[in-house]
VOGU-3710 file (C-alpha; in Angstrom, 3 decimals, decimal comma):
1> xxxxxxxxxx> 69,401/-15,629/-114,463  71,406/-13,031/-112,704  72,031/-9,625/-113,203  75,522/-10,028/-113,581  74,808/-13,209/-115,838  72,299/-11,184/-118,157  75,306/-8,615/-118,267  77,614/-11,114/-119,712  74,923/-12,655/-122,225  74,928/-8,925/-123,409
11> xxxxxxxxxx> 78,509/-8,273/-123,351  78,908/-12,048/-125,373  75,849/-11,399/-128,073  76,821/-7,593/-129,072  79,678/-8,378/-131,059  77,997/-11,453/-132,776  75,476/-9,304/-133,806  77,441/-6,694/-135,307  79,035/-9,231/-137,086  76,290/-10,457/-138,451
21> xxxxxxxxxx> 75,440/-6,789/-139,256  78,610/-6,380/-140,985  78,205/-9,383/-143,097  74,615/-8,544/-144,408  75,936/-4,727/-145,129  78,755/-6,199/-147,414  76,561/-8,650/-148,957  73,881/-6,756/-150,012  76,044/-3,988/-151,865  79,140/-5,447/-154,112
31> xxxxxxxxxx> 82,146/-3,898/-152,929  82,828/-2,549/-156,391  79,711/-0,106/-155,740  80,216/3,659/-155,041  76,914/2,616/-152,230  79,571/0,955/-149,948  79,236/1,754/-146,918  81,062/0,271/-143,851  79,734/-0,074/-140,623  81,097/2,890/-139,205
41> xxxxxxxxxx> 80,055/5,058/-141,995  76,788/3,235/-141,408  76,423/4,217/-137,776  77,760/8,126/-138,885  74,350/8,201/-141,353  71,934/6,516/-138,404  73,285/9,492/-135,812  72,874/12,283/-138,819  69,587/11,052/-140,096  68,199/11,690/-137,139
51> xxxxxxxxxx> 69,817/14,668/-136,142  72,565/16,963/-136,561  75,421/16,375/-134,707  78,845/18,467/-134,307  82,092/16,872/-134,754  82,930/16,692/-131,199  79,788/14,572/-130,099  79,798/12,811/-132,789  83,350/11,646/-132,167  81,969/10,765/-128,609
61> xxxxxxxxxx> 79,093/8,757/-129,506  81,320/6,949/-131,919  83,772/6,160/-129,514  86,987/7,508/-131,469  89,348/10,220/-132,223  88,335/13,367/-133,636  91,511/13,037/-136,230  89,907/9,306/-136,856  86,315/10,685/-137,025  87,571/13,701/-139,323
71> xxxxxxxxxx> 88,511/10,812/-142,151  85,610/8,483/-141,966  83,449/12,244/-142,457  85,473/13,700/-144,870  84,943/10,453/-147,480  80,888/11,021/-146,456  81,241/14,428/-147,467  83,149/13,567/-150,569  80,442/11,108/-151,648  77,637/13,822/-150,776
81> xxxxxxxxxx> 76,301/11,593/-148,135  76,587/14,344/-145,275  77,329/18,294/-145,185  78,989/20,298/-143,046  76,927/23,122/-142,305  78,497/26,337/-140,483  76,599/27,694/-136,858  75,400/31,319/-138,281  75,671/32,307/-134,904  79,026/30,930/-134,266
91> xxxxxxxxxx> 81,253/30,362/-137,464  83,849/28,052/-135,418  80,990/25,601/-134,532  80,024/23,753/-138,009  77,364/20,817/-137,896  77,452/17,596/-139,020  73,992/16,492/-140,838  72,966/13,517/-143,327  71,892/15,042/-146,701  68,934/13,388/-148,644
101> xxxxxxxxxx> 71,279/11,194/-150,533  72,733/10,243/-147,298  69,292/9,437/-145,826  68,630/7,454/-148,291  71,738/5,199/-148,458  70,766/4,937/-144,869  67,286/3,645/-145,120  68,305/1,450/-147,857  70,905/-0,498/-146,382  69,040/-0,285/-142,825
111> xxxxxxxxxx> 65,830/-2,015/-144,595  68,007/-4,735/-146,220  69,771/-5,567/-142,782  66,172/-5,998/-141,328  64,419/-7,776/-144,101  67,566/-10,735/-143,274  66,908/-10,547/-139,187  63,283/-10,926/-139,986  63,661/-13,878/-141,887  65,522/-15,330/-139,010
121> xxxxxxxxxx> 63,051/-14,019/-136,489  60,398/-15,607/-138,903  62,238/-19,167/-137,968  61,405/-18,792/-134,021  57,971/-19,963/-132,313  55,455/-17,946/-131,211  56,453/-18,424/-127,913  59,860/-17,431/-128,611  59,220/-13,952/-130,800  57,010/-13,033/-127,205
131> xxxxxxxxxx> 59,642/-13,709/-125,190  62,286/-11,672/-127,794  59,458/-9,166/-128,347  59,465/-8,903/-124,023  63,648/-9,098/-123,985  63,887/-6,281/-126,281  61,550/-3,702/-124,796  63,145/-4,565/-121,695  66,834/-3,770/-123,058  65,481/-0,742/-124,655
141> xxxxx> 64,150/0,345/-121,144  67,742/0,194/-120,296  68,839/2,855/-122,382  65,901/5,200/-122,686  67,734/8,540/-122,124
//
């Protein structure tokens, strides 16, 4: 396979799988439940739990608006999910961070997405979770900072 052929296999399987991502999130939690959480608001608590984050990144490594970002925060903050924390150094730069709570939506719903792609990986040969097992530390290699 070619480069630009392995590019398009990427560029085709990405959405797929965060639809499939999607659809295990909103199974696993009713809808009715104050533990919603979409998949943006999921991808907000992944970036915070690891580290703190001001608005502006964040908004970049999201890929939208800050006015955009500002809402999808502001309902995380209101559900105690994530804190705004002010810079003592700087009181015009305030950080974004996940709060225990938070973290622990996070993990929860992270686990329960991976227990469902393990059952599928479970389905695959040996032969095929090697070569998945190669693909992926490959693709990771990719986008090691």
């Amino acid at each position: 396979m070619t480069s630009k052929e392995s590019a398009k296999h990427i560029l085709d399987l990405t959405p797929r799988m965060m639809q499939f991502m999607r659809g295990e999130m909103r199974a696993q939690i009713p809808t009715s439940s104050d533990e919603q959480l979409s998949v943006p608001q999921f991808r907000i608590l992944l970036k915070l739990a690891k580290e703190s984050s001001t608005h502006k990144a964040l908004a970049e490594w999201m890929g939208v608006a800050a006015p955009t970002l500002t809402r999808m925060v502001d309902t995380l903050v209101e559900r105690k999910l994530v804190e705004r924390v002010v810079d003592s150094n700087d009181r015009r730069q305030i950080y974004l961070s996940a709060t225990l709570l938070g973290k622990s939506h996070y993990d929860r719903y992270r686990l329960k997405v991976q227990e469902r792609l393990t059952a599928k990986i479970e389905l695959l040969t040996s032969a095929q979770k090697s070569i998945l097992s190669e693909g992926l530390r490959v693709m990771n290699l990719l986008y090691t900072d």
